[in-house]
N, C-alpha and C positions, 0 to 999 in steps of 0.2 A: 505571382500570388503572394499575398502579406503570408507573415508567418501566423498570426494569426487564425487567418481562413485554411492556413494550410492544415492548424492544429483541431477547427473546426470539423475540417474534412475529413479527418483520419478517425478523431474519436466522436463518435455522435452523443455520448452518454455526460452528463457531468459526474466528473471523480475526482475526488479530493481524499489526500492522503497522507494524515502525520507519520513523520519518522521516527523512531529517536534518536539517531543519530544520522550524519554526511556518509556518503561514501567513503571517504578517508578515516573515518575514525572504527577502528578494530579492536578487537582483543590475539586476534594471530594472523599469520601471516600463511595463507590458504591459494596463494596461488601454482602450489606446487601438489597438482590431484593426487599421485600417487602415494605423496608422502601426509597427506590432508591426515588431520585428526581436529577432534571437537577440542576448540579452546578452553584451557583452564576457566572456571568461572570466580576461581581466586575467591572464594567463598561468600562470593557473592548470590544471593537468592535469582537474581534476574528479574528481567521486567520491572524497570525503574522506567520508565517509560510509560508503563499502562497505571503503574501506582502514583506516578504523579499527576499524571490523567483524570486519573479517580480522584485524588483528594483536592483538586480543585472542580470539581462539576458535580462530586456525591463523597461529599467530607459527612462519614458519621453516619450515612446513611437520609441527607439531607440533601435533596439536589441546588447547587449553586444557580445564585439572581444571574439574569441574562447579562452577559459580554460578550466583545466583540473576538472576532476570530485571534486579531496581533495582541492584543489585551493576553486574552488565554496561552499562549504562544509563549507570550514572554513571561508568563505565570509557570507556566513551564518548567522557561528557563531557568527559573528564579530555585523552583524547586528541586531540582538537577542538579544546583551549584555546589551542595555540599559535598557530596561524595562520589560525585559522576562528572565527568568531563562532556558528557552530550548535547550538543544543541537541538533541541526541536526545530524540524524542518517541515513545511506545508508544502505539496505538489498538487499543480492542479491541469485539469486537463482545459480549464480557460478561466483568463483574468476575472480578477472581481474584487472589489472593494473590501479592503483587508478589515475595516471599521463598520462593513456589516456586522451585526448580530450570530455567533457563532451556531451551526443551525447541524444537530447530529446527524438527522434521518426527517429531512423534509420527501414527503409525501403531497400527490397532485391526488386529487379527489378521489375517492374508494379506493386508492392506493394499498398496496400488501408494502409490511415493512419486512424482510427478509435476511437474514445474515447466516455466516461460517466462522466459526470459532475457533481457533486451532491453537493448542498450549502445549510442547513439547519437551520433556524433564530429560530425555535421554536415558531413562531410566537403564543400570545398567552398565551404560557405557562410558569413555574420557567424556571426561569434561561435560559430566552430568549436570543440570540445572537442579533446582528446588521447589522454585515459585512459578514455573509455568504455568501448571494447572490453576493455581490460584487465582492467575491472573484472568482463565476464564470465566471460573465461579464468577468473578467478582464484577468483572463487566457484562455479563451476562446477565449477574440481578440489575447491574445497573441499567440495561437496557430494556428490562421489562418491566420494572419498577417505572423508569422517569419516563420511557420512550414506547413503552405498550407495544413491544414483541411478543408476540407469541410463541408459546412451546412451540407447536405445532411447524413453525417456519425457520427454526433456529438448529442448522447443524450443528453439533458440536466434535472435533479432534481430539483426543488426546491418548498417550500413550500410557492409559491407567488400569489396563485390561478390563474396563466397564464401557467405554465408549469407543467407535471408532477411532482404529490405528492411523496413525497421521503418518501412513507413510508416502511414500511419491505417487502410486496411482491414486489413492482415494483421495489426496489433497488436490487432485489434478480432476479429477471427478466432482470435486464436489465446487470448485471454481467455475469447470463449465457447465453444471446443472446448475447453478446459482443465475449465473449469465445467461442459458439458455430460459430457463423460469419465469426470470424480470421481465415486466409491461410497461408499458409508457406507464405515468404515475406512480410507480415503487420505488421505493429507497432501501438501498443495499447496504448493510454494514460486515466488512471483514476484519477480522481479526487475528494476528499470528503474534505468540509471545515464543518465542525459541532462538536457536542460531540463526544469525543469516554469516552469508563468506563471498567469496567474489574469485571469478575464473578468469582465465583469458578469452579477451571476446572470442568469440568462433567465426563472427562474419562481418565484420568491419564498423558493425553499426553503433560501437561505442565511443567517447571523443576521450577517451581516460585509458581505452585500450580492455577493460577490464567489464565483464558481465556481474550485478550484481546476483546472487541469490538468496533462496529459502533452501535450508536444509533439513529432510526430511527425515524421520527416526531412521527408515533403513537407506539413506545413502551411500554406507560401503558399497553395496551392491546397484542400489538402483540408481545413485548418482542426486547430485543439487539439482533444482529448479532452476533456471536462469532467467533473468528478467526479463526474456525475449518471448520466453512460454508461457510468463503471468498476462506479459502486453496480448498476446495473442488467445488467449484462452481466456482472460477473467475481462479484460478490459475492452475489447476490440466490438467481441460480440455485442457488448451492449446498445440498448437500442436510444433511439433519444427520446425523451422524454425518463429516462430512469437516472437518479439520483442515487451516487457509491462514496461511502465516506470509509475509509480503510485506515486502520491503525495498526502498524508492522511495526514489532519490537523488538528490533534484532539487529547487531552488528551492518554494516554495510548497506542500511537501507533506504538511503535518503533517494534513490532513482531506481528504486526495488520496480516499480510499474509503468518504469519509462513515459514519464509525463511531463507536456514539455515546459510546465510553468512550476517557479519553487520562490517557497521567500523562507528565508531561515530568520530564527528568533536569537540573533547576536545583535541585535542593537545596532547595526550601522544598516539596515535598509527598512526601507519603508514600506515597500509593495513586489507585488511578484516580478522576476526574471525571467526572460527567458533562457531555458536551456542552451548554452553554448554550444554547436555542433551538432544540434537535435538532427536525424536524421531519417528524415520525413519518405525519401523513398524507399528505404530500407524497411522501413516500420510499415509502410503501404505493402511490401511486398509479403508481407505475413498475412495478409487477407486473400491472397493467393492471385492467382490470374484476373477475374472477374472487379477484384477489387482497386486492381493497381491499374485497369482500363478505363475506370469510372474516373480513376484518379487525374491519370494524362489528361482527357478529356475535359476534367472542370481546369486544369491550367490553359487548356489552349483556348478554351472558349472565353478565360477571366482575360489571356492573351491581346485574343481578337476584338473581346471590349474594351479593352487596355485602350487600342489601337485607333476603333473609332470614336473616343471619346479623345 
């Protein structure tokens, strides 16, 4: 089986997902749990990412003329250069022509547009943020202003004592009622402006050795997200015909949803990658029994046509 059909098989939904940054680009060094504390923010606000976002698609309160996905990408980049070392990076859960039209939250007929919001300040604790909340406010008007969400469909996280606690259950809750929710023709938008940090894999299935995650206000106790639990929880469920554009702004998050197509905006490539070492039965085995049998089975039957053709 191509790697393709193999990427086909595993996710049925389309998901597409800017970073702001690769996996390798940090602000600390977090692979050591017990000793884990939230990285200085070096008086930085945060969410450089979601504000350069914003001031190329709704500068001023204006929504920007249509471009294309690499266009936006490297518009990005462009805005990042000054005082941020980040590359914007696109994951996608299948190829597609980087010079399409950049498309936020396309919707198939009576479609519901739906999203989860999550801005985390730390308020409180090391290595407190600033601008997270911000960063929801602001893409939030900007999603119902240009892209006609509704209240009514729009979680929102933040750790403001006004909204829902973004800590680990209800972040984990509100990924799989989001997923659970979605119909053929909705399009999902998520959204996390906070830390992200990176563990060591736990079960072999990364080629870097390292899980990326989200880190949630109370992880002293209740511990990181690992990108194993996003892939399984937020991404997996989804059904086909449902459309998810995700924007994660945080440390370590360029394979935060484990998807196996990426194309970074540095100017030496042209179209999406595949993931290096993507590992396709591992990631099957998260859909439990029933789902890693359907699996075997589309390889030995693509085998056996292999065969007589």
């Amino acid at each position: 089986m191509t790697f393709q059909e193999q990427a086909e098989k595993l996710i049925a939904a389309e998901v597409r997902m800017i970073s702001g940054c690769a996996d390798c680009q940090t602000s600390a060094d977090v692979s050591n749990v017990k000793e884990f504390e939230l990285p200085d923010p070096a008086g930085k606000a945060g969410g450089a990412c979601t504000s350069a976002l914003l001031n190329i698609l709704y500068n001023d309160g204006v929504a920007a003329a249509e471009m294309s996905w690499v266009d936006m990408l490297r518009r990005m980049r462009v805005e990042l250069q000054g005082d941020y070392t980040q590359v914007p990076q696109l994951s996608s859960s299948r190829q597609f022509d980087l010079s399409n039209t950049f498309e936020f939250a396309k919707t198939g007929y009576g479609g519901t547009k739906r999203a989860v919001l999550i801005g985390i300040n730390y308020v409180g604790q090391s290595g407190q943020l600033s601008g997270c909340h911000n960063d929801v406010k602001n893409i939030k008007r900007y999603i119902m202003d240009v892209h006609g969400f509704q209240e009514e469909n729009i979680e929102v996280l933040m750790d403001d004592g006004h909204h829902t606690s973004p800590d680990r259950r209800n972040i984990m809750e509100a990924y799989a009622r989001i997923a659970e929710e979605s119909q053929p023709g909705d399009a999902v938008f998520c959204h996390y402006s906070g830390h992200g940090g990176k563990l060591p894999d736990d079960n072999g299935d990364e080629d870097d050795g390292y899980d990326e995650t989200l880190i949630p206000v109370d992880y002293e106790h209740a511990g990181q997200i690992r990108d194993d639990e996003l892939l399984k929880k937020l991404v997996l469920p989804l059904q086909a015909g449902v459309t998810m554009f995700s924007l994660m702004d945080c440390c370590h998050s360029g394979t935060i949803l484990d998807l196996p197509y990426r194309f970074r905006a540095d100017g030496d490539t042209e179209e999406f990658q595949e993931e290096g070492g993507y590992n396709f039965g591992s990631y099957m085995d998260l859909l439990g029994d029933s789902g890693a049998t359907v699996f075997c089975c589309f390889m030995i039957l693509q085998w056996v046509m292999s065969m007589l053709w």
